[in-house]
N, C-alpha and C positions, 0 to 999 in steps of 0.2 A: 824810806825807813821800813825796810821789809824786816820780819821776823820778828818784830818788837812788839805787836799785839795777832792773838792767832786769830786767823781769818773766820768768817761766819760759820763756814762749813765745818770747820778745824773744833770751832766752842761745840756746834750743836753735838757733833761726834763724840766730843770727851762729856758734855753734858748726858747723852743718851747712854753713852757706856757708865757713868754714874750712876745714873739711875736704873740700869738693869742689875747692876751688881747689888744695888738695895731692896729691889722689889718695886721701889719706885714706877718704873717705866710701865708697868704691867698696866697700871691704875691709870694714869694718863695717857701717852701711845696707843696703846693696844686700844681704845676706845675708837681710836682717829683710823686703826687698820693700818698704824706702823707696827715696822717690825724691829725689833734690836741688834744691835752692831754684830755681823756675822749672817745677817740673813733668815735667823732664825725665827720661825712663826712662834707671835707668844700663843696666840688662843689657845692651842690645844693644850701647850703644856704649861701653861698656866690654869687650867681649872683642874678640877678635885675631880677624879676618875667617879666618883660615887652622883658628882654634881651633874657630869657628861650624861652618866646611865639614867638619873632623873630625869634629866631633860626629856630625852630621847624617849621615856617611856611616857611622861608626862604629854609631848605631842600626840604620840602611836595613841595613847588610851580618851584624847579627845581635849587635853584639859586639867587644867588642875582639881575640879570639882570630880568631877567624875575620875581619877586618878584616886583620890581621895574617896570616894566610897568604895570605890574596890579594893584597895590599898586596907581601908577601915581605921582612916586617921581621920583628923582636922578639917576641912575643906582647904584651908591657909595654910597647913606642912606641905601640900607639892609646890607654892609657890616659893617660899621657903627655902626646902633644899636644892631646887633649881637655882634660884642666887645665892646659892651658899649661906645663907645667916641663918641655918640651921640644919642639924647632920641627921639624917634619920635613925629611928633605933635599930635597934638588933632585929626584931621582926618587920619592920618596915624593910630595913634593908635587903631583909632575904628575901622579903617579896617582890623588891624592884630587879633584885638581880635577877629573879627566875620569870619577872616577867619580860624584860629583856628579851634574855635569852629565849623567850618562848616566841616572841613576838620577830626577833632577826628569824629565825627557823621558821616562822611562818611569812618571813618576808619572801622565801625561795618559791613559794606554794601559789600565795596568793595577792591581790592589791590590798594597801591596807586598810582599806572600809570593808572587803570582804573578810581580812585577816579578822578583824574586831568581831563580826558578825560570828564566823565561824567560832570563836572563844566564848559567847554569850548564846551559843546554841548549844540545847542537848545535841551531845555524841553519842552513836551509837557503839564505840569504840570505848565508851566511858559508860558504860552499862544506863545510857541514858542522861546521865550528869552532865552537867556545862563543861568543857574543858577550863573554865576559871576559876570554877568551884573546887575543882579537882586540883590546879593546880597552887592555891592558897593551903589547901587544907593537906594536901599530900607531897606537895614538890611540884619540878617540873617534869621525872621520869615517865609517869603514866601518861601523861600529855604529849611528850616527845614519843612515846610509841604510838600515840594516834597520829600525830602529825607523820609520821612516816609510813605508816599504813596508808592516808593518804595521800602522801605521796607513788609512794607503789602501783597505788591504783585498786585498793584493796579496800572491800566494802563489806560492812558487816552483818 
């Protein structure tokens, strides 16, 4: 009696293509480091580009605590927007992005216990100011011109 019940492989396939068309699959699967029909990795593009950049700076800065006072939230917002069950604000978010981005740029320079050290020390390229301080309160432009001054090999 072939064709009359479809074989194990056959359900799980049509089951797993169900549940990626639902969202489903993302939340069970992706837990176990399967991937959904077609080979495609959920992780990356299943999480929230905002939630990736959290992470990622939440590691680099030590922590969710200490992410959180420089940041100058909550102690419990970087745990938080790292699993998504909550979005940063408007100022939050321009500070994780520009920290980011400060912290990849200083990935090229330096390791990353040095990189942190260097952002928590007066610059002389920052008329003496922290490169953190400066980059909170003004962006990341002034701080991306020290960081390449450094680079260059250029000393103040």
């Amino acid at each position: 009696m072939t064709g009359t019940k479809p074989t194990r492989t056959k359900r799980h396939r049509r089951t797993a293509e169900r549940k990626a068309k639902t969202g489903q699959f993302v939340a069970s699967a992706n837990a176990r480091g399967a991937e959904p029909p077609g080979g495609q990795a959920v992780a990356a593009a299943s999480l929230d580009p905002m939630r990736v950049k959290a992470r990622h700076v939440v590691e680099r800065l030590g922590g969710p605590t200490a992410t959180a006072r420089i940041v100058g939230v909550a102690k419990s917002q970087p745990s938080r927007w790292v699993k998504g069950e909550e979005r940063p604000s408007s100022t939050s978010r321009k500070h994780l992005l520009d920290l980011e981005y400060v912290l990849s740029r200083l990935d090229d320079l330096y390791r990353p216990a040095v990189a942190l050290g260097w952002l928590e020390s007066p610059n002389a390229f920052l008329g003496g100011a922290r490169p953190l301080d400066v980059l909170l309160r003004d962006g990341p432009a002034p701080v991306i011109e020290a960081i390449d001054a450094s680079m260059a090999g250029s000393y103040a």
